[in-house]
C-alpha positions as CSV (number, residue, x, y, z in Angstrom):
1,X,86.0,66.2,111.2
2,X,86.7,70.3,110.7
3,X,84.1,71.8,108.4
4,X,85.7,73.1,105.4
5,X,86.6,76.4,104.1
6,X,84.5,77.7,101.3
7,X,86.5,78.9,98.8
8,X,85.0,81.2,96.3
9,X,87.4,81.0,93.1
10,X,86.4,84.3,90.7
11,X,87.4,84.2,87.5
12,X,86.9,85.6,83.4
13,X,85.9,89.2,83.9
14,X,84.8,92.4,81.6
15,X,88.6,92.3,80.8
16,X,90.9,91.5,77.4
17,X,93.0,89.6,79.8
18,X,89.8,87.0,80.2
19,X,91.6,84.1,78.2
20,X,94.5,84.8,80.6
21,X,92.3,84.6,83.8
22,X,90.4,81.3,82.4
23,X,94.1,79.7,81.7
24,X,95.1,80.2,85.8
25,X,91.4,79.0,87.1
26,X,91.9,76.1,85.6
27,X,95.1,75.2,86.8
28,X,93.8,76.2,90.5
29,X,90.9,74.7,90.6
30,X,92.6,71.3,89.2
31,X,95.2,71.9,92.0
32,X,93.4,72.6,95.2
33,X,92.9,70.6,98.1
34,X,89.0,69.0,98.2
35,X,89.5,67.6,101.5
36,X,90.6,71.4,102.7
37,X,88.1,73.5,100.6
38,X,84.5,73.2,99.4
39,X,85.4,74.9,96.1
40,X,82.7,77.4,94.4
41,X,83.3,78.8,90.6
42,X,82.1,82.0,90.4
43,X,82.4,82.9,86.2
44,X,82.3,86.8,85.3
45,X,81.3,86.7,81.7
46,X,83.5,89.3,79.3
47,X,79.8,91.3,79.9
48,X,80.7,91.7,83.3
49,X,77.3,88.7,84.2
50,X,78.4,86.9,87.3
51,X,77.5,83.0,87.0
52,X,77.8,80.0,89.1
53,X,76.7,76.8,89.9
54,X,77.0,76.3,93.8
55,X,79.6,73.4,95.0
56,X,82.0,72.2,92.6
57,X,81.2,68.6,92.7
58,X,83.1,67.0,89.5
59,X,86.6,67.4,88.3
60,X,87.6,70.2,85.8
61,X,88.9,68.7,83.0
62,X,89.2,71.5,80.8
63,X,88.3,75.3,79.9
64,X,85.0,74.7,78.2
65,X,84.0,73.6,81.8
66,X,84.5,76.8,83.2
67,X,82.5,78.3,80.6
68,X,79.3,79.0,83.4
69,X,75.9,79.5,81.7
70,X,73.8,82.9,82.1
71,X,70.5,82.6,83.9
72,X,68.3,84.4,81.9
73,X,66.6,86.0,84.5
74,X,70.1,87.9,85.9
75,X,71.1,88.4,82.9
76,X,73.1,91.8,83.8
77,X,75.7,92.5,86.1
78,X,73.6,94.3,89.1
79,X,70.7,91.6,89.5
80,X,73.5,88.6,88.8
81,X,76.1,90.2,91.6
82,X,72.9,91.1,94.0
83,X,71.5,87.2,94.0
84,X,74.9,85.8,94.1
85,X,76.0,87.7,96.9
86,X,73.2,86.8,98.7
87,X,73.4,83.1,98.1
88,X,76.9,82.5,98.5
89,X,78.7,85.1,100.4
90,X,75.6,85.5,102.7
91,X,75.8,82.1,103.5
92,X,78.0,82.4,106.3
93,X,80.1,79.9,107.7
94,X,84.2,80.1,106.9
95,X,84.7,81.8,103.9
96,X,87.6,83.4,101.8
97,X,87.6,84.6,98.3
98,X,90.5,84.0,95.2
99,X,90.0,86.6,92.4
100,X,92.1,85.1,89.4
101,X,90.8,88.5,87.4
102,X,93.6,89.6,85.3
103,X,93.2,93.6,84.0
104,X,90.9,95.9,84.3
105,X,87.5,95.3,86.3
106,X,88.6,92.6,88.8
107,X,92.7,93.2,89.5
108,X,92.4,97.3,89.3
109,X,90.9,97.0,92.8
110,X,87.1,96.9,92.0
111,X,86.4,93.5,93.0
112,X,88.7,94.0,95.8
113,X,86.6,97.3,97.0
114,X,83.3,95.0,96.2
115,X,84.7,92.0,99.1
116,X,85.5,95.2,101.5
117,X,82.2,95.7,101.6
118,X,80.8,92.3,101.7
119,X,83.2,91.7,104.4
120,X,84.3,88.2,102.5
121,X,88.3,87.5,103.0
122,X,89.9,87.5,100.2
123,X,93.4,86.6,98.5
124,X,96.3,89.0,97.2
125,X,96.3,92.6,97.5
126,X,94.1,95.9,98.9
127,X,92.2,98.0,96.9
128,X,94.8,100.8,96.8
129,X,97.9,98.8,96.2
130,X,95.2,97.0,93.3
131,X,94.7,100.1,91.8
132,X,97.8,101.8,91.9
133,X,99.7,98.6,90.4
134,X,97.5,98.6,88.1
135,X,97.7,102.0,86.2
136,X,101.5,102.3,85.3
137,X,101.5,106.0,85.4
138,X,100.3,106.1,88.9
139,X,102.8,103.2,90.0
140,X,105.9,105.0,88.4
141,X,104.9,108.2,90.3
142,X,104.8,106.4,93.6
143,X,108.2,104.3,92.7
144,X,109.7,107.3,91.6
145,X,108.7,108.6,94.8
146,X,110.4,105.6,96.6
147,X,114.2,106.5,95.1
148,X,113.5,102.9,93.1
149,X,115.2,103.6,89.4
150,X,113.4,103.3,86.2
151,X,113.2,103.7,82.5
152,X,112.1,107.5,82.1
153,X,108.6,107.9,80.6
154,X,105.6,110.3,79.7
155,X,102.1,109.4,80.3
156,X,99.9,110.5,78.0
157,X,95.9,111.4,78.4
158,X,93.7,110.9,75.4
159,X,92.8,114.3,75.5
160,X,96.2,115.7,75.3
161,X,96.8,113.5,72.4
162,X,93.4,114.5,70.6
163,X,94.0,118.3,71.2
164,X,97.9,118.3,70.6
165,X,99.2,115.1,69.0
166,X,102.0,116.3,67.3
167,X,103.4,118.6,70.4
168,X,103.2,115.1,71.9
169,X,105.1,113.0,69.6
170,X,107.9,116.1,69.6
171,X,107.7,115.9,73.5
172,X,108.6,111.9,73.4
173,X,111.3,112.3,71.1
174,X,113.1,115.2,72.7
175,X,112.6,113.5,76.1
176,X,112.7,109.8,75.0
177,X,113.8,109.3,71.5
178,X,113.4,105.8,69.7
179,X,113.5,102.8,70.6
180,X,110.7,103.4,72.7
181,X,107.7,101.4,74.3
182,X,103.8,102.4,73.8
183,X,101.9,101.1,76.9
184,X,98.0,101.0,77.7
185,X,98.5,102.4,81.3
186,X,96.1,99.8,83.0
187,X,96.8,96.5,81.2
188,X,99.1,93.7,81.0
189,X,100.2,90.6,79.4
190,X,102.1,92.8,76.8
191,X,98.2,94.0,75.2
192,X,98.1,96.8,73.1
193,X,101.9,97.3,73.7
194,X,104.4,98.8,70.9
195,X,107.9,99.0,70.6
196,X,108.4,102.0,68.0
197,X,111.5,102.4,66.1
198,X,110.7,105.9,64.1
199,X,107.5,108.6,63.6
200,X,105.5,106.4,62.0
201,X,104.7,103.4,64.1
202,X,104.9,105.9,67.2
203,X,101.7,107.5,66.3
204,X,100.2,103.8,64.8
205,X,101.1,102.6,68.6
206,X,99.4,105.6,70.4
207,X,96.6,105.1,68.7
208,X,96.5,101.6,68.7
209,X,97.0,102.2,72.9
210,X,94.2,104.1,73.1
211,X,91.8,101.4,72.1
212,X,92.6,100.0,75.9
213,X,92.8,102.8,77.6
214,X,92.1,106.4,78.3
215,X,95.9,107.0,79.4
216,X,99.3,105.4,78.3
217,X,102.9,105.4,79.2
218,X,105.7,106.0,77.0
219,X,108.8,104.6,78.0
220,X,112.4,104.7,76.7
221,X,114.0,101.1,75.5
222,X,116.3,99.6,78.4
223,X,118.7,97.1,76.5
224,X,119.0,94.7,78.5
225,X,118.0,91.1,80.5
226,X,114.6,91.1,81.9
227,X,115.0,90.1,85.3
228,X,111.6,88.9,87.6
229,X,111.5,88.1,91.2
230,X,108.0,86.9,93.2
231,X,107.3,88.1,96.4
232,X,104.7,87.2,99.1
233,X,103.7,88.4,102.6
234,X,101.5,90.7,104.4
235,X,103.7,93.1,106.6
236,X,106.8,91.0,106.6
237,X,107.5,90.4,102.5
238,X,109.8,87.3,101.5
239,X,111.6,87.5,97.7
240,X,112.1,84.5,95.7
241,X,115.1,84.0,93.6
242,X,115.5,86.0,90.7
243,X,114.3,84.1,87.4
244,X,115.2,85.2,83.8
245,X,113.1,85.1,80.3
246,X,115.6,84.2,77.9
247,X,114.5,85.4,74.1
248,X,115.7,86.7,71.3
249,X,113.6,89.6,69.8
250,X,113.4,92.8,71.3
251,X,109.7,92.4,72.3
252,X,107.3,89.6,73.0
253,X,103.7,90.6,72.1
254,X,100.9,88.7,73.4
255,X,101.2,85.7,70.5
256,X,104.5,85.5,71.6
257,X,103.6,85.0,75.4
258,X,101.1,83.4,75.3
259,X,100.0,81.1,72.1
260,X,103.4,80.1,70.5
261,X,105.4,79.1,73.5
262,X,108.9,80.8,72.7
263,X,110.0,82.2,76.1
264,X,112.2,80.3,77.7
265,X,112.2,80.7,81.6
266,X,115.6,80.9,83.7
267,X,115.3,80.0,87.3
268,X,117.0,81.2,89.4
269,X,119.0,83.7,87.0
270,X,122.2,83.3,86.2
271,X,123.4,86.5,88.1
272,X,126.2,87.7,90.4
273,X,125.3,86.8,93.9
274,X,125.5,90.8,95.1
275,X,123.4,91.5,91.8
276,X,120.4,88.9,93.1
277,X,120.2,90.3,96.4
278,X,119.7,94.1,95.1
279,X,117.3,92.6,92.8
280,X,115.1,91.3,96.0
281,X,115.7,93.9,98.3
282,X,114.1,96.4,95.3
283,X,111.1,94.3,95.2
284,X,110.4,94.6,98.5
285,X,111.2,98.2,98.3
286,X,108.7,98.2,95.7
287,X,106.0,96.3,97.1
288,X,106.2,98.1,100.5
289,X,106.0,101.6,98.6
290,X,102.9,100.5,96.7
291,X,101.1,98.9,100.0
292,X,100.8,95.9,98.2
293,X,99.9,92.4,100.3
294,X,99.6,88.9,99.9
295,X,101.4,88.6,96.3
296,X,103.1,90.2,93.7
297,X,106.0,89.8,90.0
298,X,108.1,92.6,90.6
299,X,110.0,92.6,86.9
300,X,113.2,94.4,86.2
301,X,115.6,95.4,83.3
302,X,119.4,94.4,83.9
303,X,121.2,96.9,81.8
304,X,125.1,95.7,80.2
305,X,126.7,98.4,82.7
306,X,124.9,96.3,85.9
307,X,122.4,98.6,86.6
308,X,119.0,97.6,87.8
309,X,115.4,99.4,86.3
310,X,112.3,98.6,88.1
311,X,109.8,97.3,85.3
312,X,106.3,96.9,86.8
313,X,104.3,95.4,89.2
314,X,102.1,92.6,88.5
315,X,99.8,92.5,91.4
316,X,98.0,89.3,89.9
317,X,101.0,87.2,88.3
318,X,100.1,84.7,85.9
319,X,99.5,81.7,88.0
320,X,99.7,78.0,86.1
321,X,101.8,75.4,87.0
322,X,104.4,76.6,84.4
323,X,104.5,80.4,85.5
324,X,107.1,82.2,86.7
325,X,105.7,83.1,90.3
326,X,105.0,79.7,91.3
327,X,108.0,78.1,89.8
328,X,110.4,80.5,91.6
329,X,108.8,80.1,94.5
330,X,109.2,76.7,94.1
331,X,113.1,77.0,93.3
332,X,113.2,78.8,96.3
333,X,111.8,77.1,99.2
334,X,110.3,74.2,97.7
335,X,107.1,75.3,98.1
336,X,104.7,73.3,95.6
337,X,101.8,75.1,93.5
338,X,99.2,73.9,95.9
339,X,100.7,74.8,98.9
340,X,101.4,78.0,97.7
341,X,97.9,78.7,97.2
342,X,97.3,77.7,100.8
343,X,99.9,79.7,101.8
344,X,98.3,82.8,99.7
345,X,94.7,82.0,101.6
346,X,96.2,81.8,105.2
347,X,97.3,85.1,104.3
348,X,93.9,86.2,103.5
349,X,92.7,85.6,106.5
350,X,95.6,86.8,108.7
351,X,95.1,90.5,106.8
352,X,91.1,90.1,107.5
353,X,91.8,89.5,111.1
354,X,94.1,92.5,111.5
355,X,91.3,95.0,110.0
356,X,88.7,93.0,112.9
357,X,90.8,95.7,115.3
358,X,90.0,99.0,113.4
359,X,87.0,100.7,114.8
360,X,83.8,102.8,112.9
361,X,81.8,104.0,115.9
362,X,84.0,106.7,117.7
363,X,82.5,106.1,120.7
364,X,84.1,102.4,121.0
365,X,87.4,104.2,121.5
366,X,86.8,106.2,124.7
């Protein structure tokens, strides 16, 4: 019998997406394949403590299971990382890593830069394509950049607010006028965003921005569908079907998402067939520009006109069984929520094989 693949599932994380990231852990480590994988949780507590108790042995039945307890003698982040390290991912053997870190300090590329080092495999995208994603302002440079359309924005430093707020509200309503969207510049899952209608709530939303980050996007109001596609690959990306959240309001905030269950998801999206295949092609477009690999939600705004407006993209897609990404893939190919994780892993170790060719010592080469 082969000897299994260690699987090294992170989760939690110094992060306000850390409900998010405990909601898809548990619906992968219910789903994955025992007979395949020798599973090992690896809990980041919202301190940024690493935690773990070797081998999953027993089945997760819920959240409060993956709630790890701090050894009091690591408790803090350097002496927790340096003995875990050690004792898992210095094991050796077959090995790959699945960071389910939504947000800042685990999908911004700093885990990602951590498993570089380590030289651990690992699932979804690079540290640059992670970081870029990541901080809107930087990704609408780049897809700018690429010719991809979208909404037109300002970013925003904390400093150029502090030292010249009212300049900067004149600035976004000259430029971008009302409705318009407040966005943290590194988050997601719609925290800390605003749609502002007037003055007023535009400055309450800056400032309520700021509490998340250092740097924020404002964005003009594209009336419209909001159109999401999932794509996967390393250096040859596939596109799903288009899917479609069907709502009512203007804006869903993070209640709305997540806690009372009012989207409604479309898949695929009831859209012209020469409309669905733009929409694909841009994602690709868009994750090639941003070097992303593995996976990635590329979302879009439809406007009544026909015209496409790339959204963001989501580098680490929410990943239950009743998310979009695994659902269209699903409508797509058939490809089920396990095997899709699989699939994800093989391409782990495909990427981590390719960098096996690049060469430090410049001697090697002559």
């Amino acid at each position: 019998m082969p000897m299994k693949t260690k699987l090294f599932v992170l989760y939690g994380g110094k992060s306000v997406e850390h409900d998010i990231s405990l909601k898809t852990a548990l619906t992968v480590l219910q789903s994955i394949d025992r007979d395949r994988f020798d599973v090992y949780p690896i809990y980041i507590t919202r301190e940024g403590i690493w935690c773990h108790r070797g081998r999953l042995v027993e089945h997760v039945r819920g959240i409060p299971d993956l709630i790890l307890p701090v050894d009091p003698d690591l408790a803090n982040p350097a002496r927790s990382l340096g003995t875990l390290s050690a004792k898992l991912f210095g094991a050796g053997g077959k090995q790959v890593a699945l960071p389910l870190l939504h947000g800042s300090n685990g999908e911004d590329g700093t885990v990602q830069g951590l498993l570089e080092l380590l030289d651990v495999p690992y699932v979804g995208n690079g540290v640059l394509s992670s970081a870029l994603a990541l901080d809107k302002a930087a990704a609408k440079a780049v897809i700018a950049h690429a010719g991809i359309p979208q909404a037109e924005y300002l970013a925003l430093r904390q400093t150029d607010w502090l030292e010249a707020g009212e300049e900067a509200i004149r600035r976004i309503e000259e430029t971008l006028g009302y409705p318009c969207y407040v966005k943290p510049a590194s988050l997601g899952s719609s925290i800390g965003i605003s749609r502002c209608e007037d003055r007023a709530r535009l400055k309450a939303a800056i400032s309520e921005a700021y509490r998340y980050d250092r740097k924020i996007v404002v964005e003009r109001e594209i009336a419209g569908r909001e159109i999401q596609v999932a794509v996967r690959g390393n250096e040859r990306a596939q596109a799903s079907v288009p899917g479609e959240f069907i709502h009512e309001q203007a804006f869903f905030d993070y209640h709305e998402k997540y806690e009372a269950g009012r989207l409604v998801m479309s898949i695929p999206a009831e859209l012209p067939e020469e409309t669905a295949a733009a929409v694909r092609e841009q994602a690709i477009r868009a994750y090639e520009a941003l070097g992303c690999a593995g996976l990635a939600r590329v979302d879009f705004f439809l406007d009544q006109t026909g015209r496409l407006y790339l959204n963001e993209i989501n580098t680490l897609p929410g990943f239950t069984a009743f998310s979009m990404y695994p659902i269209m893939w699903e409508r797509t190919d058939g490809t089920r929520y396990a095997a899709l994780i699989e699939l994800l892993i093989d391409y782990a170790f495909t990427r981590h094989a390719d960098k096996q060719s690049i060469h430090y010592d410049k001697e090697a080469v002559r």
